[in-house]
MINU-796306 format. One line per 4 residues: their letters; for each residue x, y, z of N, C-alpha, C, O. Coordinates in Angstrom, 2 decimals. Layout:
# residues N
a	X Y Z X Y Z X Y Z X Y Z | ... .
This chain:
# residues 67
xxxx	57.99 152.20 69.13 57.38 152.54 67.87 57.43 154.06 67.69 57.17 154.80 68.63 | 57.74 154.49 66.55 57.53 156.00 65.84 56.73 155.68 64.88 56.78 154.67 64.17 | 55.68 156.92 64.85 55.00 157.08 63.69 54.21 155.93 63.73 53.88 155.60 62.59 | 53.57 154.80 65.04 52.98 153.73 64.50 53.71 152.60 63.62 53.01 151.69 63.16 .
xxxx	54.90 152.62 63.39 56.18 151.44 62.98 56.98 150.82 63.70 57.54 151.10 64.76 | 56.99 150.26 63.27 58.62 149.55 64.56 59.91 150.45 64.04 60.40 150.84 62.98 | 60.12 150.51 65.30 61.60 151.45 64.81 62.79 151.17 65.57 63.01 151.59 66.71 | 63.70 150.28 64.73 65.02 149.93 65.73 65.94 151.10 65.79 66.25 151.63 64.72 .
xxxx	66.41 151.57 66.85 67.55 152.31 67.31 68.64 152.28 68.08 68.98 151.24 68.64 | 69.27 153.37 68.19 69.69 152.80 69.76 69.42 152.87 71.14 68.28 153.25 71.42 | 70.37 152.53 72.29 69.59 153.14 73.64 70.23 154.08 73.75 71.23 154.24 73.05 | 69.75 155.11 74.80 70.66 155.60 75.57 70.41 155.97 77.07 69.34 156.20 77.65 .
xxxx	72.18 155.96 77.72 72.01 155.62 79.09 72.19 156.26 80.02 73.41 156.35 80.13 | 71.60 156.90 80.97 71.40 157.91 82.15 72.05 157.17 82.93 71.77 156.01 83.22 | 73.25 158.01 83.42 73.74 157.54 84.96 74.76 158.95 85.71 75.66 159.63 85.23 | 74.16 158.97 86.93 74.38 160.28 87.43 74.94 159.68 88.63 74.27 159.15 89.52 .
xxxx	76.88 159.85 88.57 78.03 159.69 89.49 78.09 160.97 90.66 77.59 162.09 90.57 | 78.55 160.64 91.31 79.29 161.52 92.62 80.75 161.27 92.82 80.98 160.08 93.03 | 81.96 162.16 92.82 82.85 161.65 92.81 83.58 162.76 93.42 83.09 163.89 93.42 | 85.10 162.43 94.10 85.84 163.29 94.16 87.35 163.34 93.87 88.17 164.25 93.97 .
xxxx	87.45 161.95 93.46 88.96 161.65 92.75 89.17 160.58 91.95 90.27 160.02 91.84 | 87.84 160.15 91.21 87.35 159.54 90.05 88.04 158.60 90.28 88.72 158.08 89.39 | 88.03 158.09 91.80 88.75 156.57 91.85 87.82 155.57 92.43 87.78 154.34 92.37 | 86.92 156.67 93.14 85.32 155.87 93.32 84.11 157.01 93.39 84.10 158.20 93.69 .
xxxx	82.91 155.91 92.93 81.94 157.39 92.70 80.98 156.72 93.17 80.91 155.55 92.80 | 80.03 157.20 94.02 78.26 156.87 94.20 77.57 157.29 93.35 77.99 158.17 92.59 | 75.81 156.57 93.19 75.12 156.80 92.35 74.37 157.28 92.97 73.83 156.76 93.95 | 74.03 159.16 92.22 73.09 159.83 92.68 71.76 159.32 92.13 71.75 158.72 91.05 .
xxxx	70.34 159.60 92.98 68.96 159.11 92.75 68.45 160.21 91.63 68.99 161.32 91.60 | 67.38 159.86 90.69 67.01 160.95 90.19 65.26 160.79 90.43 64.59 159.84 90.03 | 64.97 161.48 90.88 63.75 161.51 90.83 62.85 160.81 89.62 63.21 160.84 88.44 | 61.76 160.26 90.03 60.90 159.44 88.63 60.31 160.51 88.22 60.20 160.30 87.02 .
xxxx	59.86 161.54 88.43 59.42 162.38 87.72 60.13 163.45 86.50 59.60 164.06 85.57 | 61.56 163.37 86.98 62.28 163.92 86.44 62.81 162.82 85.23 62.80 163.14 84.04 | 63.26 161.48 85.72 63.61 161.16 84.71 62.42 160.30 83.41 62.73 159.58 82.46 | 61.08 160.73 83.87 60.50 160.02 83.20 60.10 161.59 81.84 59.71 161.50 80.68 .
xxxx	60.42 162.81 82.66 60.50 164.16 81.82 61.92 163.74 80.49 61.83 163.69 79.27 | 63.18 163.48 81.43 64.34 163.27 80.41 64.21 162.45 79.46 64.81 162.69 78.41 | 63.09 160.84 79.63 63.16 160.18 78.95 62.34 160.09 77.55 62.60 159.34 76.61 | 61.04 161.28 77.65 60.03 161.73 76.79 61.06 162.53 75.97 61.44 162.15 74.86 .
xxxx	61.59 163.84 76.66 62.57 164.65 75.53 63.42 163.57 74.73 62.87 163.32 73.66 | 64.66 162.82 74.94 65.40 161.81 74.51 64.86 160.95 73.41 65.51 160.72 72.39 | 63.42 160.39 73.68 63.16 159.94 72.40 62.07 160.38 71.51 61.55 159.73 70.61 | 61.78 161.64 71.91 61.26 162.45 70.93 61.95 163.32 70.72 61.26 164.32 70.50 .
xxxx	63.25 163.57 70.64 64.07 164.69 70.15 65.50 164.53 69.53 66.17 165.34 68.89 | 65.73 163.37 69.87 66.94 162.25 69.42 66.97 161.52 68.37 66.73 160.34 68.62 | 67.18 161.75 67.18 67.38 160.93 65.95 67.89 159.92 66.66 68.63 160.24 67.60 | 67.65 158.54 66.43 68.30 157.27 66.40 68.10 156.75 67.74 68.66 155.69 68.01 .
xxxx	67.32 157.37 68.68 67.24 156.63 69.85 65.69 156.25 70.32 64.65 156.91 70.36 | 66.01 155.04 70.63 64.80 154.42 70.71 64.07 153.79 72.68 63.04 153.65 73.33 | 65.25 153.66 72.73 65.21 153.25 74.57 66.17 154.24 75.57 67.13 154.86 75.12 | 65.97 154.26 76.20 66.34 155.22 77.52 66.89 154.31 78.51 66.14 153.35 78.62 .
xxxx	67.67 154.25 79.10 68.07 153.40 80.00 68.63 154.33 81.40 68.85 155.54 81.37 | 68.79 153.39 82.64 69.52 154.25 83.92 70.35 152.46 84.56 70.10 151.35 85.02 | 71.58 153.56 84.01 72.65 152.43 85.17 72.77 153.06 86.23 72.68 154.28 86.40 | 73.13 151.65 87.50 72.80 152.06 88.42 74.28 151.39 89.19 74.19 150.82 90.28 .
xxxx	75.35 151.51 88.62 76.52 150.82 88.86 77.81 151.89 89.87 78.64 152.63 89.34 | 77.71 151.76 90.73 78.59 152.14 90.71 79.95 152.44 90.84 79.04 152.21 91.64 | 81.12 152.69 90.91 82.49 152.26 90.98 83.25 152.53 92.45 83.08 153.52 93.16 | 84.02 151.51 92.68 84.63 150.36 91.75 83.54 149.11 91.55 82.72 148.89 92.44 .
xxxx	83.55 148.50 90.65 82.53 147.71 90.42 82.25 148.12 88.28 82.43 147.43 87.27 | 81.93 149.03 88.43 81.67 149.67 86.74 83.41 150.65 86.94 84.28 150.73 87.81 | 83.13 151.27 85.40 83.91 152.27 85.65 83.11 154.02 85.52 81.93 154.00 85.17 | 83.52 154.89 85.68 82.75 156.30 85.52 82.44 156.45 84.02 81.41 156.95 83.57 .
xxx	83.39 155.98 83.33 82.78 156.86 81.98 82.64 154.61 80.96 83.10 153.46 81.04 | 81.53 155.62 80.09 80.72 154.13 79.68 82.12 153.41 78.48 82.92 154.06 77.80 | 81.99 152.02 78.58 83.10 151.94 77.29 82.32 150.32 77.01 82.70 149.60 76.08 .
């Protein structure tokens, strides 16, 4: 909710890779404190976004960049 309304948007999605020849990457941890800081800025500062998300995928398995 914004403003006390329902407000559909979109998400958006936090995911923090390690890589060194973008043929496989680990998923770095982010602290809850930190990302619960990223996730207050994001949807109070983000036209159109409404959810925050963290993938936790990492490749091979997903790929590095989102599609």
């Amino acid at each position: 909710m914004k403003d006390e309304s329902r407000y559909e948007g979109w998400p958006a999605i936090i995911r923090a890779v390690n890589t060194k020849d973008a043929m496989s990457a680990t998923i770095e941890e982010i602290p809850y404190p930190i990302l619960h800081h990223i996730t207050h800025r994001i949807t109070h500062e983000v036209p159109g976004i409404n959810r925050v998300l963290l993938d936790l995928t990492p490749k091979p398995i997903g790929t590095i960049e989102w599609e």
